[in-house]
VEXPA-845274 format. One line per field, with one value per residue (C-alpha): residue number from 1; x, y, z. Coordinates in steps of 0.25 Angstrom, whole numbers. Each point is the difference from the previous one (the first is absolute). Layout:
<rs>
tinu c(NUM / ...)
xx c(X / ...)
yy c(Y / ...)
zz c(Z / ...)
</rs>
This chain:
<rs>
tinu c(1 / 2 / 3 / 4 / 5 / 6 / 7 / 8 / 9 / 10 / 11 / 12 / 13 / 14 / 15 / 16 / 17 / 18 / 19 / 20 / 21 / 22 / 23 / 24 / 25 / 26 / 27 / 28 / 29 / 30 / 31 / 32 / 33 / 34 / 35 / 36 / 37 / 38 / 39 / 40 / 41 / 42 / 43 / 44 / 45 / 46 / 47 / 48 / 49 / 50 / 51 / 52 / 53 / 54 / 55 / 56 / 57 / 58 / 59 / 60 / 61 / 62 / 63 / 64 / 65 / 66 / 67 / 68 / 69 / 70 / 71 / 72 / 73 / 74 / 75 / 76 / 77 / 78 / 79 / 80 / 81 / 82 / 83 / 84 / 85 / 86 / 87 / 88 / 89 / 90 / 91 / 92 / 93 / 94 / 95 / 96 / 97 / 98 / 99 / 100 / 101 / 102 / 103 / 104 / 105 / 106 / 107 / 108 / 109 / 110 / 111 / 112 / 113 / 114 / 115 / 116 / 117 / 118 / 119 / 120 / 121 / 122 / 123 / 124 / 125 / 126 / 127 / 128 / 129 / 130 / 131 / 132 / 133 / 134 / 135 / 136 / 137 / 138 / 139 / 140 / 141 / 142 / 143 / 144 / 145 / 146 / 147 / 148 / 149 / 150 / 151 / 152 / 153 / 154 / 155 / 156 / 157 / 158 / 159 / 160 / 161 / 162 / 163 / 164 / 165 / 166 / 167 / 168 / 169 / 170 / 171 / 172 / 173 / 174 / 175 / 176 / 177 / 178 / 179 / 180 / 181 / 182 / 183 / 184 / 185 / 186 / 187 / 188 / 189 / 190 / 191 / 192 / 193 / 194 / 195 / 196 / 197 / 198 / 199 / 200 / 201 / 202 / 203 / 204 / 205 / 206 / 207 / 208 / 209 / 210 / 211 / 212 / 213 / 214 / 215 / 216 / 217 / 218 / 219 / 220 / 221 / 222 / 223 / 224 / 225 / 226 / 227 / 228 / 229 / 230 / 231 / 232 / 233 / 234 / 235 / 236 / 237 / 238 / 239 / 240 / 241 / 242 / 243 / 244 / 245 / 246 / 247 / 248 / 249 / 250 / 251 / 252 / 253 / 254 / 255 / 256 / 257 / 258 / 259 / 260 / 261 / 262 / 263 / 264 / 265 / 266 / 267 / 268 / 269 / 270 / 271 / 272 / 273 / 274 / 275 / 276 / 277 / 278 / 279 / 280 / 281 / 282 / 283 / 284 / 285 / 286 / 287 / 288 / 289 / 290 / 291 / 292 / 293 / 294 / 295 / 296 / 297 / 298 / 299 / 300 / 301 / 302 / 303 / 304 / 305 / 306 / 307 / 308 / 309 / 310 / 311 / 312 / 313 / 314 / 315 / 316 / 317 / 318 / 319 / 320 / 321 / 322 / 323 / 324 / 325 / 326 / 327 / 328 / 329 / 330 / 331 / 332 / 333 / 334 / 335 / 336 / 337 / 338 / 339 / 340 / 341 / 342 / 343 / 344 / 345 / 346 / 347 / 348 / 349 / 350 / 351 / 352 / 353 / 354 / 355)
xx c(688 / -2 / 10 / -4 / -14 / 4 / 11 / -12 / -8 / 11 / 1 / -13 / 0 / 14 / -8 / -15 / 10 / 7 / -14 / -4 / 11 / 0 / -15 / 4 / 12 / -11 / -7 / -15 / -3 / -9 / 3 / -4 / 1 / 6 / -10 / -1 / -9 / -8 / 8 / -2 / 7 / -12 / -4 / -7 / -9 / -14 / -11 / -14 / -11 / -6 / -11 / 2 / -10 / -8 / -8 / -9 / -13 / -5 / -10 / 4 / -13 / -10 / -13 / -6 / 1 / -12 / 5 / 11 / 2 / 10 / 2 / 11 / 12 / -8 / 10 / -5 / 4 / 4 / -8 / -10 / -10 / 4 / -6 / -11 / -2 / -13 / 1 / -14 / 2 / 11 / -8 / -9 / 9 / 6 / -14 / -2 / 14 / -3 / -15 / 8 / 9 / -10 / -6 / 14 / 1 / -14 / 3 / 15 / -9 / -10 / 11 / 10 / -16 / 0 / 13 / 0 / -12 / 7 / -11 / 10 / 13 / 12 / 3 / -14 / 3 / 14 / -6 / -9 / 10 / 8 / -12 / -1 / 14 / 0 / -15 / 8 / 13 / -11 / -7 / 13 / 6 / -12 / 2 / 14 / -5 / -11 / 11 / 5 / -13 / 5 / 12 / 3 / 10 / 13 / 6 / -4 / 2 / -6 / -7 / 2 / -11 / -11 / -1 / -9 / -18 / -9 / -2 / 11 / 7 / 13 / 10 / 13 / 10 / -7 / 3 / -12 / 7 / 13 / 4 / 12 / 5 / 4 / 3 / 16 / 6 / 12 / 9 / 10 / 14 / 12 / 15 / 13 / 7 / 11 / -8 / -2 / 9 / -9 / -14 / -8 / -14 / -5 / 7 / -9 / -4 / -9 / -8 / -7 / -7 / -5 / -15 / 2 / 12 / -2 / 0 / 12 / -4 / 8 / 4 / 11 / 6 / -5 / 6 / 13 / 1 / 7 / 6 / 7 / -6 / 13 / -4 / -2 / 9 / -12 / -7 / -14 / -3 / -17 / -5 / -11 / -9 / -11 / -12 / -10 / -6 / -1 / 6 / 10 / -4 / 5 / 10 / 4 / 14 / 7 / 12 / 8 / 12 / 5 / 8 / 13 / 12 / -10 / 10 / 1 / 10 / 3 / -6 / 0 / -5 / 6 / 1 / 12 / 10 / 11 / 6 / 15 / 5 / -3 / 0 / -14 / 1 / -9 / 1 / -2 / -5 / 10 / -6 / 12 / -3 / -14 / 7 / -2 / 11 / -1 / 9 / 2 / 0 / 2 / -12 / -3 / -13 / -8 / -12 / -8 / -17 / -8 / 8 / 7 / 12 / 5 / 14 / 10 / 10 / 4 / -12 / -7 / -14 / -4 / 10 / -5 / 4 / -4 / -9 / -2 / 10 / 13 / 2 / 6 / 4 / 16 / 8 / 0 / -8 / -9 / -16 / -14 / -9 / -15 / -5 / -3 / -6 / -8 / -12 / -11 / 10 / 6 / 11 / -11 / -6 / 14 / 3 / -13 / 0 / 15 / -5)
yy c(1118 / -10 / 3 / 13 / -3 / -11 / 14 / 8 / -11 / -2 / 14 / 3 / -12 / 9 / 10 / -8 / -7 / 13 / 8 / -11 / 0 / 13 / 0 / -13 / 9 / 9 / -6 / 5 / 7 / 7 / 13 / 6 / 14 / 2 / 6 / 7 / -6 / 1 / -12 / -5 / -13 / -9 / -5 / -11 / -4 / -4 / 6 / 2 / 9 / 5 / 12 / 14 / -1 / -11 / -3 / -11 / 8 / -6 / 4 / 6 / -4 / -13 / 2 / -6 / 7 / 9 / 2 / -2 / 11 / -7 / -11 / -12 / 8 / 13 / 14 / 10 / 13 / 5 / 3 / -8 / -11 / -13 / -7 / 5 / -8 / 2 / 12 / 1 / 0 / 9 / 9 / 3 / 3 / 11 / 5 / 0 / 6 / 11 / 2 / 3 / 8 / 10 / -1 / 5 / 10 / 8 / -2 / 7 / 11 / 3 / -1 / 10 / 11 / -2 / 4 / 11 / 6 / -4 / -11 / -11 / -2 / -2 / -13 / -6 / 6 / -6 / -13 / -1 / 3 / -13 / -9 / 6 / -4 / -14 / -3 / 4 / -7 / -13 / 2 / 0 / -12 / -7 / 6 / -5 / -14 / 0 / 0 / -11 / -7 / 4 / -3 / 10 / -2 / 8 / 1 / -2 / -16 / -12 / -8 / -14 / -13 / 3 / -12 / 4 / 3 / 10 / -5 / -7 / 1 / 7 / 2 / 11 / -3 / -9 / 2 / 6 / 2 / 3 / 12 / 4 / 11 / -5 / 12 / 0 / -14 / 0 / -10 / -5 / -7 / -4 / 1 / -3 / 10 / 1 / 7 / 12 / 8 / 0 / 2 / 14 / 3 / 5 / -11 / -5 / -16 / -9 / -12 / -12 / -11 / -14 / 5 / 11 / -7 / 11 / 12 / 8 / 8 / 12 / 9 / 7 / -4 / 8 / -4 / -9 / -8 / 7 / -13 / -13 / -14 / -6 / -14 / 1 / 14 / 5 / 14 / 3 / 10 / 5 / 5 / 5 / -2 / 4 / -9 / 8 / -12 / -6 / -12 / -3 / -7 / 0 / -12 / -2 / -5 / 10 / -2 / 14 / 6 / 12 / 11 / 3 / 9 / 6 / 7 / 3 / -9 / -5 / -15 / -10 / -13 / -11 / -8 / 15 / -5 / -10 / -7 / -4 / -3 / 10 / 11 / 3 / 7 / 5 / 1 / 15 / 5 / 12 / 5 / 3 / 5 / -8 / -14 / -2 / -8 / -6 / 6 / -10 / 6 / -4 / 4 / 1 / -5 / 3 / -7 / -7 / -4 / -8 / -1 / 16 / 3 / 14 / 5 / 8 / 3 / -4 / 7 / 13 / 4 / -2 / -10 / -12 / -13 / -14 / -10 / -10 / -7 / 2 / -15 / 4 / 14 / 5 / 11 / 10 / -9 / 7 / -4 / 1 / 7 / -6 / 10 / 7 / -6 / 7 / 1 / -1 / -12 / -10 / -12 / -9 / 11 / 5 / -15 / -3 / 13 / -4 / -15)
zz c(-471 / 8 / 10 / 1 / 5 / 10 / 5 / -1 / 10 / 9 / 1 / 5 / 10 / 8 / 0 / 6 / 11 / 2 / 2 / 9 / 8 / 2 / 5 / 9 / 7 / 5 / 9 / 2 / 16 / 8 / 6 / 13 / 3 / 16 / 7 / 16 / 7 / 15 / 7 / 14 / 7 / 3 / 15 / 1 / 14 / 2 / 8 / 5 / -1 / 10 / -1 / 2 / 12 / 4 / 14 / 5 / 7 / 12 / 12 / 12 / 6 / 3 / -10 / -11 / -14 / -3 / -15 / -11 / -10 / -9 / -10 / -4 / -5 / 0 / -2 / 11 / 4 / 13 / 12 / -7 / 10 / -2 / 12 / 11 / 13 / 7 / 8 / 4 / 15 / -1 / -9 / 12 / 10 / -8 / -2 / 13 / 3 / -9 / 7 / 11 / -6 / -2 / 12 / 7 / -12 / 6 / 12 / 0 / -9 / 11 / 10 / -9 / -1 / 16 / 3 / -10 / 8 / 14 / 1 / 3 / 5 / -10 / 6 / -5 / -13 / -1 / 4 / -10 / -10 / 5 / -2 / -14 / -4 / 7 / -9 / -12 / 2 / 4 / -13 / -8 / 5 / -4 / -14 / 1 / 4 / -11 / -11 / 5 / -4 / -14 / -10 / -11 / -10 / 5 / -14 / -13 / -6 / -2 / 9 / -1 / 3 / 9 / 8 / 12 / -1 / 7 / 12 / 3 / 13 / 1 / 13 / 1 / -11 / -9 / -14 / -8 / -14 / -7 / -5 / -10 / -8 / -15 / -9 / 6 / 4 / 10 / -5 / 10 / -3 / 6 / -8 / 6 / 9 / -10 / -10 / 10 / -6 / -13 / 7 / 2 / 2 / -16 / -9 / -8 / -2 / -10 / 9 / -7 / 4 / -5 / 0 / -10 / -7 / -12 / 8 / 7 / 13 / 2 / 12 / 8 / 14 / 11 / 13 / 4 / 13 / 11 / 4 / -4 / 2 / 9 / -6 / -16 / -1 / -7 / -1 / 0 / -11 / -3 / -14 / -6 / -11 / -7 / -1 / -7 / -6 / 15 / -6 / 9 / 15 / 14 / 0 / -14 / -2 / -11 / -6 / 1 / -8 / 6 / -10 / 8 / -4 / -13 / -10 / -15 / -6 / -13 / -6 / -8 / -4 / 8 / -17 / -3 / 11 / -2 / 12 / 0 / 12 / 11 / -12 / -10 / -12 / -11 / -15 / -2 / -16 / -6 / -13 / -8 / -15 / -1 / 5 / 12 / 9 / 15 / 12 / 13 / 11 / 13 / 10 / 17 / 2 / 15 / 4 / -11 / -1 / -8 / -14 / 3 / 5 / 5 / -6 / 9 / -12 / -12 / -9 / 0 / -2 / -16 / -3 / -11 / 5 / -4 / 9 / -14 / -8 / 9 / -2 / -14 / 3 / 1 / 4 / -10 / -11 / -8 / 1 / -5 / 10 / -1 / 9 / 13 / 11 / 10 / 8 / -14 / -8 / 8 / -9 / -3 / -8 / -8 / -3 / -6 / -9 / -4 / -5)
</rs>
């Protein structure tokens, strides 16, 4: 009886170790469904922002200011009066060409009634006429000269500091006040000339810079240089972005990544690819009968990114390979699948729930 039971024990002990060895020859992974994505070959350049329009308004004339219509910083509209010089001298003159003006104007009226009735001679009448339209080209050159006693705003932005008063004295090319349009930025760049090939006007681009470290600036490029720099072999290349927010400023330095050669392609997580040598492979899942068994398989990789890779060949579209536990995993082994990891469950999560 005795021998019976220690049989008995010895029995059920093959039978733990063989259930335990059998769980330990299948090696728990994580699979990852293959998956086309929008890829694009990174280039890299810094650049500088420049406004979409900007201009520095200055007198064309000696005067003093008579009065300022707009504050620090202020957004105005266009045609709207930003500075007026004292025009009062000026003023009168044109009252006094328009006086005379009219005087001419009667006097070619009275003229044109006599000649009508054979009371003057068309010569007069002609004359009369000539000394209208010299009044009138008089008086509107000194409307002519009295806009240059004031400064509207050729387009619509924002004007920067005022730093000048009424009453202050200004002479011919003065600055008065800046004035730039924010709502589109033109971001200027230069990249090497042997990237050439790969640039056109409409590819698209993402800019950051160091005073919004959390935001990414997004635009398309609008215009390539028409020549090459003979000393750094470099193009000039110009975007656009929106600036809706007026967040961005003339003269910021961006960093720029410019999306080249945009394709869809197949990838994968850099942690699914196991180098040898100058060849990659990945473990590929075959369900067979409810037991699933690893397939290596030897893969062309392209162009890579931050912790992807882009796959030539090798693996199609909805394939289920491994990017955890390929330490472990063999050719033709059987495994315990964990879970699926996508976009919403990442390893950490799979690992966790496993424990």
């Amino acid at each position: 009886m005795i021998a019976f039971k220690r049989s008995f024990c010895c029995l059920l002990l093959l039978l733990g170790w063989a259930s335990i060895a059998s769980a330990q020859s299948k090696p728990p992974v994580i699979g990852y469904y293959v998956e086309t994505e929008t890829w694009s070959d990174p280039l890299e350049a810094l650049g500088t922002l420049r406004a979409d329009e900007s201009v520095t308004l200055s007198a064309t004339v000696t005067d003093t200011i008579a009065e300022i219509n707009f504050d620090d910083g202020e957004q105005v509209e266009r045609g709207r009066l930003l500075v007026r010089l004292e025009d009062a001298e000026e003023q009168a003159l044109l009252r006094a060409a328009q006086a005379i003006t009219d005087e001419r104007r009667n006097a070619s009226g009275r003229a044109s009634q006599l000649q009508q009735r054979n009371l003057a001679a068309r010569a007069d009448v002609e004359d009369t006429q000539s000394q209208l339209r010299q009044a009138q080209a008089d008086a509107q050159a000194l409307e002519a000269r009295l806009e240059n006693y004031r400064i509207h705003a050729p387009f619509s932005g924002r004007v920067g500091f005022r730093d000048v008063s009424v009453g202050t004295l200004v002479t011919p090319g003065m600055a008065l006040v800046t004035l730039d349009k924010l709502d589109v930025m033109k971001l200027d760049f230069t990249v090497p000339a042997v990237f050439l090939e790969r640039l056109s006007a409409g590819l698209s681009l993402s800019a950051t810079t160091a005073a919004y470290p959390d935001e990414v600036f997004r635009g398309d490029v609008a215009s390539i240089g028409t020549r090459i720099d003979p000393v750094s072999r470099s193009v000039s290349v110009r975007a656009e972005l929106a600036n809706p927010d007026l967040k961005l400023r003339p003269g910021m330095l961006m960093e720029v990544i410019v999306q080249q050669r945009v394709r869809n392609t197949l990838v994968l997580p850099e942690a699914a690819i196991q180098p040898s040598g100058n060849r990659h492979f990945v473990m590929v899942i075959q369900q067979q009968e409810n037991a699933p068994r690893l397939e290596r398989r030897e893969v062309a990789i392209g162009e890579r990114r931050s912790g992807e890779v882009e796959v030539l060949e090798g693996i199609s579209e909805g394939d289920l390979v491994v990017i955890h536990g390929l330490q472990l995993a063999r050719e033709g082994q059987e495994v315990r699948i964990l879970g699926i990891a996508d976009d919403s469950t990442d390893i950490r999560s799979l690992l966790e729930a496993d424990r």
